[in-house]
Every structure is written in C-alpha cells, then in structure tokens.
C-alpha positions as CSV (number, residue, x, y, z in Angstrom):
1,X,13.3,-45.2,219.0
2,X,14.3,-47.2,222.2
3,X,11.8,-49.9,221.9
4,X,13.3,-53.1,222.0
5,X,10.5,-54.6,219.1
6,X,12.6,-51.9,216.4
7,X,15.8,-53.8,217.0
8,X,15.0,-56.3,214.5
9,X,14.7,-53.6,212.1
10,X,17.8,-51.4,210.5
11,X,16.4,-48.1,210.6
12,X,17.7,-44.7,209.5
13,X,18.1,-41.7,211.4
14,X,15.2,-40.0,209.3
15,X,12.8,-43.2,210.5
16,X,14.0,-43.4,213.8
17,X,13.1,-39.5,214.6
18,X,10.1,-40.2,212.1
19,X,8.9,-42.8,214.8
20,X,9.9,-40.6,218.3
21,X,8.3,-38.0,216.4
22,X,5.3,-40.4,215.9
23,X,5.2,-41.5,219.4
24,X,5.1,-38.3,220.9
25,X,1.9,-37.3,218.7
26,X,-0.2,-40.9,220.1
27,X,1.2,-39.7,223.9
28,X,-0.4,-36.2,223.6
29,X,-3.8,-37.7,221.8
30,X,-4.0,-40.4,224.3
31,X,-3.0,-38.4,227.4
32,X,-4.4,-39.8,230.6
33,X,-5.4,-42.8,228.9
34,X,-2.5,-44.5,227.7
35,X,1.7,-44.5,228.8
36,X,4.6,-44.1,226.6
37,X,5.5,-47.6,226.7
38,X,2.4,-48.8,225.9
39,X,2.3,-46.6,223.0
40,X,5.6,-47.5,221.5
41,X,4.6,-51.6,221.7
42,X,1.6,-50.6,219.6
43,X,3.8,-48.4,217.4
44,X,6.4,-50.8,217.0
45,X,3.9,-53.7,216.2
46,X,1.8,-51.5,213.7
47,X,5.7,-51.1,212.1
48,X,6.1,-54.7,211.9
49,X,3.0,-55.2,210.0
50,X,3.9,-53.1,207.0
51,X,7.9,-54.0,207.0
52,X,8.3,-57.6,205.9
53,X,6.3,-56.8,202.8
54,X,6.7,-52.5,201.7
55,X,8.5,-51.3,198.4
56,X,8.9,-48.2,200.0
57,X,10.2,-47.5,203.3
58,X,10.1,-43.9,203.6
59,X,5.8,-43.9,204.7
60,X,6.3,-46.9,206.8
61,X,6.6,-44.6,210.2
62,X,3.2,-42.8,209.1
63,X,1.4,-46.2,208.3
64,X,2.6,-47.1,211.3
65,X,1.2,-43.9,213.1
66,X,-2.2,-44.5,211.9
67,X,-2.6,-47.9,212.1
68,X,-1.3,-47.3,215.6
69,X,-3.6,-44.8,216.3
70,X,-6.8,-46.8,215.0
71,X,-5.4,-49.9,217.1
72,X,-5.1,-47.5,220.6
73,X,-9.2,-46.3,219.8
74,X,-10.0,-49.6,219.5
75,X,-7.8,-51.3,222.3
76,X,-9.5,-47.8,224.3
77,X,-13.2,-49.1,224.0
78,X,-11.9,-52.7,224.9
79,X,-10.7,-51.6,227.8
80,X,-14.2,-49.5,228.9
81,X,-11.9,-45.8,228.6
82,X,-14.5,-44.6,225.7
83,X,-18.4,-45.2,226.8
84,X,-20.1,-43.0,224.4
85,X,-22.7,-45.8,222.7
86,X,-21.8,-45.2,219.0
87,X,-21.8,-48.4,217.5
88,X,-18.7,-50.2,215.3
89,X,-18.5,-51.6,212.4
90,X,-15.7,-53.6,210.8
91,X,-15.4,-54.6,207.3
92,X,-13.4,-57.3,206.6
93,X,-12.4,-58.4,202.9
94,X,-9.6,-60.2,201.3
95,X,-7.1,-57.9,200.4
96,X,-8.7,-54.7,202.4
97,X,-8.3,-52.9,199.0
98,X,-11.7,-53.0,197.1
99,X,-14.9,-54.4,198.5
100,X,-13.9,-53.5,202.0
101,X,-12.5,-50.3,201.7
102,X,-15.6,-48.9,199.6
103,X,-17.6,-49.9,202.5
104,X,-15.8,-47.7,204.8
105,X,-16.5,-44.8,202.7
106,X,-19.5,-45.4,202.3
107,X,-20.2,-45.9,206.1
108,X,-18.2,-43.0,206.9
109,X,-19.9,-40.7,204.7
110,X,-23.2,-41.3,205.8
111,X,-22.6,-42.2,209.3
112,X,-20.7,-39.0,210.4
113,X,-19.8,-38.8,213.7
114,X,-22.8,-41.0,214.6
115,X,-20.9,-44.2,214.3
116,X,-17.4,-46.2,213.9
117,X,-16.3,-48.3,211.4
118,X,-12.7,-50.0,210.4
119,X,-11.9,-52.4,208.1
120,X,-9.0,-54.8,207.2
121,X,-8.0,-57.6,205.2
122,X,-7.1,-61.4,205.8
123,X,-4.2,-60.7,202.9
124,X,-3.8,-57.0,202.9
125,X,-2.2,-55.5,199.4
126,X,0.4,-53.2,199.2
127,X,-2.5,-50.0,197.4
128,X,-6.4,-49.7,197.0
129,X,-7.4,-51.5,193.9
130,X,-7.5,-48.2,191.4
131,X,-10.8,-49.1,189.6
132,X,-12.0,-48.6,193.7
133,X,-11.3,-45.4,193.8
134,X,-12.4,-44.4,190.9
135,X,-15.8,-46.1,191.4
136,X,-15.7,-44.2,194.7
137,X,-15.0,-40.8,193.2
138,X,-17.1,-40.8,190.7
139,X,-20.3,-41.0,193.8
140,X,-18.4,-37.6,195.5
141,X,-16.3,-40.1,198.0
142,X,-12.5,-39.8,198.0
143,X,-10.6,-43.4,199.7
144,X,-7.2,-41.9,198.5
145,X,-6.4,-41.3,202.1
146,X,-7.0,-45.3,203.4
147,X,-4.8,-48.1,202.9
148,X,-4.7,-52.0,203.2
149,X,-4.2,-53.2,206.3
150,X,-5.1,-56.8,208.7
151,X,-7.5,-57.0,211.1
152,X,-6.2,-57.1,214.7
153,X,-7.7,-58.6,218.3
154,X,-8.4,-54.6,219.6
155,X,-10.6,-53.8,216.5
156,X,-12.2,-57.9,216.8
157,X,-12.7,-56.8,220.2
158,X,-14.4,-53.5,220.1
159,X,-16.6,-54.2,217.2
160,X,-20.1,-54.6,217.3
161,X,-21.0,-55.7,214.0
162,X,-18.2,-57.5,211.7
163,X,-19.3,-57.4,208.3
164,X,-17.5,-60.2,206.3
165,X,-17.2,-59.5,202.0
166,X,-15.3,-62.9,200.8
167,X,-12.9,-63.7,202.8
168,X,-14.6,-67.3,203.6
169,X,-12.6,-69.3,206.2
170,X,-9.8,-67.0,206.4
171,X,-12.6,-64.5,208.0
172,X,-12.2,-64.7,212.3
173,X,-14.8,-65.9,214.4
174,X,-15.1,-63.9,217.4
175,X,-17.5,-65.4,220.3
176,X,-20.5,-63.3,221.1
177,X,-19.7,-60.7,218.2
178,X,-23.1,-60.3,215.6
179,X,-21.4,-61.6,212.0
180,X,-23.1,-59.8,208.6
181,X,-21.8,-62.2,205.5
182,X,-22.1,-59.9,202.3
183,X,-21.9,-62.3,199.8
184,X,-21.5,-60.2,196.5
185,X,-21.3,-61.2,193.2
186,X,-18.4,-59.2,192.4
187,X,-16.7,-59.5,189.2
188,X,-12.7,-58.9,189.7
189,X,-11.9,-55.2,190.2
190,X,-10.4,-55.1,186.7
191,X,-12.1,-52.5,185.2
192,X,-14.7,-49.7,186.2
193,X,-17.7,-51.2,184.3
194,X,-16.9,-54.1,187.0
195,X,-16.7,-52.5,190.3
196,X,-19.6,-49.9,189.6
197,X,-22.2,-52.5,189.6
198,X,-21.0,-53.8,193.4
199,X,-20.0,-50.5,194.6
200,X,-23.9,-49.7,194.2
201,X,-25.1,-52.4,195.8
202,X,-22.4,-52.1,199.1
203,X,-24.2,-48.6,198.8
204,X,-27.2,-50.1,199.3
205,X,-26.1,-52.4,202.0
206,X,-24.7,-50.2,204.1
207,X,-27.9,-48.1,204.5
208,X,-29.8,-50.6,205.4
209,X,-27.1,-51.5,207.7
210,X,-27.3,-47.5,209.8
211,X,-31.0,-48.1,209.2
212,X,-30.9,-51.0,211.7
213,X,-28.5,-49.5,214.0
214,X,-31.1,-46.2,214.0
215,X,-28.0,-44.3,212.8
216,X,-29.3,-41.3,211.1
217,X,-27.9,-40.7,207.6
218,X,-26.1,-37.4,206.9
219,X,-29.3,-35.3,205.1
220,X,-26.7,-34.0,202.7
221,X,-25.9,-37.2,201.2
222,X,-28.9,-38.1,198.4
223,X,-27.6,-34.8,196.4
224,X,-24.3,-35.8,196.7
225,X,-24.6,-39.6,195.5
226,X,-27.6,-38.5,193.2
C-alpha cells in the first residue's frame, strides 16, 4: 500500500496485499465516481479507526474495506453522485454494539432496498453485545455480519434522519439534519430476559419510523417476526 497515511503503521506483507487487494475492489465498485487516491485516503483512514484499539490484526484490512466502502456511499450522496430519493437513516448509540445495531436490522429488514440506514457509536466496542444478537435471532434477523464502529462527517452529512439511543452529549449535532431521541429504558444488555423487552419496542419504533417516511414494509415480514 503506497499511501503515505499506512506509514505510521508496521504492516505485513499479508496486510499490505490485503489492503491493494482491498483498494482495487472500492476502484472497480466506484468506477467513474471516485480516483484511486481518493480511495486509498478513505481506506487508509477507515484502517486508522480500528488499529489503535484491535486484539486482532488479521480482519483489520476487511473492516477497513467495509467501513470504507460505507464511508465512499455516503461521502457519494454528499457530493450529489447518487440522486435516487431513498431516504437515510443513522442510528447512533454508545458503543454501536446493542441498541444501535438492532436498529439497523431491524430497518434493513423491513426497509429493503426502499431505504438507507447506518449506524455508529460515540465509543465503538471491539464485538456486538452477544445477548444482541441473540435477541435478534431469535425474531429471524442475523447482525453477525455488522460490527462497532464511529460515526463519521460523510454519513452526518448524507443522513436524513439521525436517530440518537443514549448517547446524550456525546451524540453530534448536525445543522439542518431532523434529530429522533429514542430514549429507552433499557436495562444493561446483560442477559436475554434484558434486551428482549427493548429489542421489541426498537421494533416498534422503527415502523413507525418507515411509516412516516411512506417506506413500504417488506409484506413478508409479520410471518417472519410473528
């Protein structure tokens, strides 16, 4: 990887092809609409955000991919290169691990193709809270495949609704964004007999949410979630 923002970092050989590898991929999905070097600052600055702070460095090139790649479709609609009207969403939580994350899936599920959504964390953990995903499962919706992250200025930016979940002052206020505060009464996400209760009611929320967005909810979803 030539980018100057990796020469901080002692890589191996395996990352460094890892990320070239990685770079190539976001220069063919964002052909015509983005450049190589712009591609390899994101990369390198999606990298940054996971080093200081991972156990293990082997997945750090392919958290580093997709938070790239989530960055450039934001940082896309910023710039006016994606017009299609589909609103965004971003859920923003503490940790970007529980509250936020179930969200997501939730969104996701019923939304389809209909609508965007992200989410991040003012103090993103290192997994998914466990009890999360279970809660999640249990309702036919596997979150195995996310992971913590922050929010950055591209996914501020392209929002249309940010949905804040109790992260209080550490939440950003972005001028002339509309702000949802979910205040739940969520018990920690210690046990599954704890999170059930608020995975429910974020349920709840989020359909009233697509409801007033006139997002059609996927018709297959009451049988699944039944």
């Amino acid at each position: 990887m030539t980018n100057p923002l990796f020469r901080e970092h002692t890589l191996t050989i395996d990352q460094t092809h890892a990320l070239e590898t990685a770079a190539t991929r976001l220069e063919d999905h964002f052909d015509g609409v983005f450049g190589r070097e712009t591609i390899e600052n994101f990369l390198a600055t999606s990298y940054d955000q996971f080093a200081g702070n991972a156990k293990v460095t082997n997945y750090l090139p392919l958290l580093a991919e997709r938070f790239a790649r989530q960055r450039l479709h934001a940082f896309s609609r910023v710039e006016g290169f994606v017009t299609d009207g589909k609103p965004v969403v971003l859920f923003l939580c503490v940790h970007n691990a529980g509250k936020s994350q179930m969200a997501l899936g939730f969104f996701e599920k019923f939304a389809g193709d209909r609508a965007i959504a992200w989410s991040g964390g003012s103090e993103p953990g290192n997994s998914l809270n466990q009890f999360s995903v279970e809660a999640m499962g249990e309702v036919g919706i596997d979150i195995t495949g996310e992971f913590p992250k922050p929010w950055t200025e591209e996914t501020l930016r392209a929002a249309d609704v940010i949905v804040t979940m109790g992260c209080g002052d550490a939440c950003p206020v972005y001028p002339g964004k509309r702000y949802l505060d979910w205040d739940l009464d969520a018990a920690p996400g210690n046990s599954i007999e704890n999170v059930r209760p608020v995975r429910d009611e974020i349920e709840r929320r989020v359909r009233a949410l697509l409801e007033d967005l006139d997002v059609d909810v996927e018709a297959t979803d009451a049988s699944t979630l039944a």
